[in-house]
Each structure stands twice: as C-alpha cells, then as structure tokens.
SEDOZA-346076 format. One line per 8 residues: number of its first residue (from 1); their letters; for each residue x, y, z of N, C-alpha, C. Coordinates in Angstrom, 3 decimals, decimal comma. Each point is the difference from the previous one (the first is absolute). Example, Ala and Ser with C-alpha at 12.3 -4.5 7.8 and 13.67 -1.06 7.14 Angstrom:
BEGIN
1 = as = 13,190:-5,690:7,800:-0,890:1,190:0,000:0,900:1,200:0,000 | -0,350:1,050:-0,720:0,820:1,190:0,060:-0,770:1,090:0,730 $
***
This chain:
BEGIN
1 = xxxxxxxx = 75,309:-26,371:37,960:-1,096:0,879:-0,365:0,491:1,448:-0,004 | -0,482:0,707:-1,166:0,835:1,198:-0,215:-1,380:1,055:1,312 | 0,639:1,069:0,410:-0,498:1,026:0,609:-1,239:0,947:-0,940 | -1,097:-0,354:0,141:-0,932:0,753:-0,889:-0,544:1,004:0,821 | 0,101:0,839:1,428:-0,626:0,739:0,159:-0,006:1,530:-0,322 | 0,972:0,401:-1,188:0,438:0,790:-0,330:-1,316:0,231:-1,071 | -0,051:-1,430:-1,133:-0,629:0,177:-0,914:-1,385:-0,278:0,508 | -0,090:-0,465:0,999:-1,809:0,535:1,013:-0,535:1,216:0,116 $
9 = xxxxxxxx = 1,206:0,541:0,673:-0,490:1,310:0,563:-0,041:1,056:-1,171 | 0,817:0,242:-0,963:0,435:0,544:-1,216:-1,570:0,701:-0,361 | -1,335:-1,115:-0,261:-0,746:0,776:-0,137:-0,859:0,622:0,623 | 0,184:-0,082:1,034:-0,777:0,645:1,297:0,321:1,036:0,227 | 1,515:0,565:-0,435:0,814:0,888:0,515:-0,349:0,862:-0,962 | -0,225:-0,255:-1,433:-0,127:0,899:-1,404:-1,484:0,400:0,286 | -1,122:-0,930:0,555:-0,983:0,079:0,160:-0,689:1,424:0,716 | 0,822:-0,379:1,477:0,082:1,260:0,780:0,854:1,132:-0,407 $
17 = xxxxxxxx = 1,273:-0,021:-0,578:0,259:1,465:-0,577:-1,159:0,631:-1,267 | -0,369:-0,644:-0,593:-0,817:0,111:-1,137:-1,227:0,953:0,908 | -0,813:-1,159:1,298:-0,922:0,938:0,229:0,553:1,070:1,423 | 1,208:0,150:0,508:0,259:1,234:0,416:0,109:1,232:-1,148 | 0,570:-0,297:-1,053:-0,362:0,999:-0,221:-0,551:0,363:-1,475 | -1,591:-0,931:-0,002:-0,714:0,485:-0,816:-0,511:1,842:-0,329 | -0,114:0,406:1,133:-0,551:1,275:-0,046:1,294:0,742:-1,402 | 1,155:-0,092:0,053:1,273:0,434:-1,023:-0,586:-0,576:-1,193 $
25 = xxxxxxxx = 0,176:-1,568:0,109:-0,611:0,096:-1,126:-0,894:0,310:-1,154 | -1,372:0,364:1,296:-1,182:0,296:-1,082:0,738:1,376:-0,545 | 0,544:0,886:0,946:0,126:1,610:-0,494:0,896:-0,326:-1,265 | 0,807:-0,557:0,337:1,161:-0,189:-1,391:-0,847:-0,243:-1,409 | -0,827:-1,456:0,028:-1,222:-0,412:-1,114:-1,028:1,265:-0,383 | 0,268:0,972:1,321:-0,752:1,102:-0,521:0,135:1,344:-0,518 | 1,336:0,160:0,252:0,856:1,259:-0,193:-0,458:0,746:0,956 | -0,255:-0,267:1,119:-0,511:1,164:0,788:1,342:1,232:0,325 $
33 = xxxxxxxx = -0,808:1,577:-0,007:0,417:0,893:0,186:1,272:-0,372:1,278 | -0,512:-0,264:0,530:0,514:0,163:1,713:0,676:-1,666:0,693 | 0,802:-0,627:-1,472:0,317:-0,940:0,145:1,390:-0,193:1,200 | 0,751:0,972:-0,049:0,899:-0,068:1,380:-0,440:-0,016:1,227 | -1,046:0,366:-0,025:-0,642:0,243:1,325:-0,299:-0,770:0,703 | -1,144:-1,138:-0,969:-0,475:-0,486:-0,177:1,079:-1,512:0,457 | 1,305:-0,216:-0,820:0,614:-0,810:0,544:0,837:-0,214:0,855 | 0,204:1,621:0,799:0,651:0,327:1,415:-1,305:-0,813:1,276 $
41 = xxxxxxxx = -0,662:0,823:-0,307:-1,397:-0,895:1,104:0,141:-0,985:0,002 | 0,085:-0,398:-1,053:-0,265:-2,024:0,249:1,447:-0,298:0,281 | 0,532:0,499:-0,465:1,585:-0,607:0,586:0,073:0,219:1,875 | -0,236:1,144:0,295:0,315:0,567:1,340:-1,356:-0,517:0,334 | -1,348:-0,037:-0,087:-0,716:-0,355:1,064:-1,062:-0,860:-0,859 | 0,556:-0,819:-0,600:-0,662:-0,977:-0,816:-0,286:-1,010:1,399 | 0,830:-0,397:0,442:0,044:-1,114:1,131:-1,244:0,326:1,159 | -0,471:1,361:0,042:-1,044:-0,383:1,139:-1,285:-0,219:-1,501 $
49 = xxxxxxxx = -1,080:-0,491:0,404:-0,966:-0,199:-0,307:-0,930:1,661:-0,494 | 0,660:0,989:0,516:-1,199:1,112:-0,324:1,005:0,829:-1,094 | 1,226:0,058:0,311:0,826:0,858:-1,690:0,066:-1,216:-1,087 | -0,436:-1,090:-0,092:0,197:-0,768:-1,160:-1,324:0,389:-0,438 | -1,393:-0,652:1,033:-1,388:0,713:-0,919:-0,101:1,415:-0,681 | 0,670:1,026:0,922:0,454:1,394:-0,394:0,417:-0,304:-1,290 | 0,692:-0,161:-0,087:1,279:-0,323:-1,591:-0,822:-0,514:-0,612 | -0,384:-1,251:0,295:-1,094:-0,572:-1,084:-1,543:0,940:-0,632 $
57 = xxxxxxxx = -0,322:0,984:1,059:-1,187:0,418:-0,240:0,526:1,514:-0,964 | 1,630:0,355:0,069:0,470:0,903:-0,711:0,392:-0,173:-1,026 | -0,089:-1,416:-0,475:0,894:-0,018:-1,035:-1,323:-0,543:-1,168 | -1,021:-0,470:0,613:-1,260:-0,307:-0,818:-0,594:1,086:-0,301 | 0,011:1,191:0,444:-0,997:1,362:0,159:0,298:0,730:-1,208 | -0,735:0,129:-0,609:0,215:0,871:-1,265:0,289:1,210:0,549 | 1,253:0,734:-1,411:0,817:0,947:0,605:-0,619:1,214:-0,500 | -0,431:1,295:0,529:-0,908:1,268:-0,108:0,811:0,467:-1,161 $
65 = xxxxx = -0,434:0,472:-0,949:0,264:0,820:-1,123:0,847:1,178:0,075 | 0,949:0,240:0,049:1,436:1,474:-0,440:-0,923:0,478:-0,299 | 0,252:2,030:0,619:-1,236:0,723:-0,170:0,888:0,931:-0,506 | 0,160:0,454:-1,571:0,947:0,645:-0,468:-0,545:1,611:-0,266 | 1,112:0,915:0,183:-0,812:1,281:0,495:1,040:0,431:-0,704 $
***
C-alpha cells in the first residue's frame, strides 16, 4: 500500500493557507491603495485572531478618495 498521507493532507494544508491569508487576497482582487500593508499584517500578525479580522476588515473597507490640491 502506497503512503497517501501526503495526498490527504495536501488539501487541508492549501485550504488553510488559502484562508490564512484571505485578508491579501481580497486587497489584491481589489487593488487596494495600501496593499503592502495590508499584506505585512496578515503575514506578521495574521496568526492571532484580532490582526487577521484587522486585515480582513482593511482590506474590505472602501478606500477614501485622493484629495488633490
């Protein structure tokens, strides 16, 4: 019997990178202004529970209008 727990876990693993770091993604799908920022947070404090909602709630937020003077 060949060793399948590689191809078990495979999608669990894509699963969870996918939703660590959704918050990148939406900004990317969105062009947000402040997209580095945006994917430093979730990189560096994606892992607790309050900078991923952060990230997530920054990267959904419509971005304020350039006030050109």
């Amino acid at each position: 019997m060949t060793n399948l727990w590689p191809a078990f876990f495979l999608p669990f693993f894509g699963f969870g990178l996918v939703m660590y770091f959704l918050p990148s993604i939406v900004a990317l799908a969105r062009s947000k202004r402040d997209l580095a920022a945006i994917v430093l947070l979730n990189f560096f404090l994606g892992w607790t529970l309050i900078g991923w909602v952060v990230a997530l709630v920054w990267a959904v937020k419509n971005d304020v209008p350039a006030v050109v003077r």
